[in-house]
N, C-alpha and C positions, 0 to 999 in steps of 0.2 A: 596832777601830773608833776607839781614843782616839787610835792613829797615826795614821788618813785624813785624824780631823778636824784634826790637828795640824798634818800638812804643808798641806792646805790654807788652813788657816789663815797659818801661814808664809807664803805666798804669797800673803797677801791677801786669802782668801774671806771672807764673813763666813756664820758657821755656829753658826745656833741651840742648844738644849738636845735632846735625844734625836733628834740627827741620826744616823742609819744608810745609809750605802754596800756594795753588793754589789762583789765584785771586776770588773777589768778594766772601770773607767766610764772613759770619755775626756773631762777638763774643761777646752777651750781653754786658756781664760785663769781661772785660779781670781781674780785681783783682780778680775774683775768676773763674777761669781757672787755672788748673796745667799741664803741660806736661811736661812728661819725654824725655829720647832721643830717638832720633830713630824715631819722631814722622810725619807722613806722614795727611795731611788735604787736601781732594781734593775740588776741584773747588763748587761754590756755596752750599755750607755747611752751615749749621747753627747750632750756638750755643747757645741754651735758656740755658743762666744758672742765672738765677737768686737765686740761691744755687751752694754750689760747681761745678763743672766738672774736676774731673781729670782723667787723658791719661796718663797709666803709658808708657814705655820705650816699642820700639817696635811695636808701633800702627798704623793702618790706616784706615781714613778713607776717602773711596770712595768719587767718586762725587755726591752732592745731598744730605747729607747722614744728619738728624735732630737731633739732639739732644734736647732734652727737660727735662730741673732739676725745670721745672715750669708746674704747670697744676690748676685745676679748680678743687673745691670739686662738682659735680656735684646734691649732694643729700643737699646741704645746701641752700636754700632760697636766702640768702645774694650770690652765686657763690663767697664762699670764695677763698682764694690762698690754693694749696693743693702740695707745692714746696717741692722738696726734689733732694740731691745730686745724681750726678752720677757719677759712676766709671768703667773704662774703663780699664782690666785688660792688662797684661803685654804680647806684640804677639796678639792679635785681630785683629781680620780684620771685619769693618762694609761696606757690599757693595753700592752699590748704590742705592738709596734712600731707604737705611735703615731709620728707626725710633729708640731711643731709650726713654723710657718714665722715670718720675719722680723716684727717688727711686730704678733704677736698677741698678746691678751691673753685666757686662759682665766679665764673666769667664777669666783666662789665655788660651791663645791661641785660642779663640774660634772665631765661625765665623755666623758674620748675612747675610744671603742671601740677593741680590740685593731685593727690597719690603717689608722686614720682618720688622713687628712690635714688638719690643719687649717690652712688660711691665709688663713683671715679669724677676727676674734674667736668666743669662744666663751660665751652668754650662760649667768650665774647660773644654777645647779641645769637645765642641760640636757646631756642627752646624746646625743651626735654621734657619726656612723659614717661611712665610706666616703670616696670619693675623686673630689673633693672633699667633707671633711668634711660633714654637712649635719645639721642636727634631726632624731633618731629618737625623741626622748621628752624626757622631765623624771624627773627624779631627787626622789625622794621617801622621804628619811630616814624617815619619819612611820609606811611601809608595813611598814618592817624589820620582819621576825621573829626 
């Protein structure tokens, strides 16, 4: 683990305290990747960020799980680039092959179900499923047993 953080740091990343990577994660561009601590990457992950990506403190994500700060204008002739940041708020949890699209910002504490596409925001302590992502509930630490 003190190697992953290492090279990517070499290369730019900035990477919190008790940052953990599973093997075979794909990170564009480690210079623009941010992660805070606490930060949790599972196995075959990708990270398109050709714009930001930042993971604040207390994040994970699942195996499988896409991120994308890169996409396609579809309605333009040329298929120009239609790239925008994402942000990955502080306690989320994105499950397994989650997606998250260009220009979203996932909530504090919130959670994307295993499949969910998200491509629009994703509000504070709610959790989202399907395709397009949509509200299936709220998330309630409080309930834990």
């Amino acid at each position: 683990m003190r190697f992953k953080r290492a090279i990517l740091r070499a290369f730019g990343a900035t990477i919190g305290s008790g940052f953990y990577i599973r093997p075979r994660v794909n990170i564009h561009f480690p210079w623009k990747l941010t992660c805070g601590d606490n930060v949790w990457i599972g196995e075959s992950t990708t990270i398109l960020n050709l714009e930001q990506v930042e993971l604040e403190s207390n994040v994970a994500l699942a195996h499988e799980v896409y991120i994308a700060a890169a996409g396609h204008d579809v309605n333009d002739p040329l298929f120009s680039y239609a790239n925008a940041p994402v942000l990955v708020q502080t306690g989320a949890w994105l499950a397994t092959r989650s997606y998250v699209g260009p220009g979203v910002t996932v909530g504090r504490g919130a959670v994307l179900a295993a499949g969910a596409v998200a491509v629009r925001d994703v509000d504070d302590w709610t959790i989202v499923g399907g395709v397009p992502a949509k509200k299936i509930g709220k998330r309630d630490l409080g309930r834990a047993k």
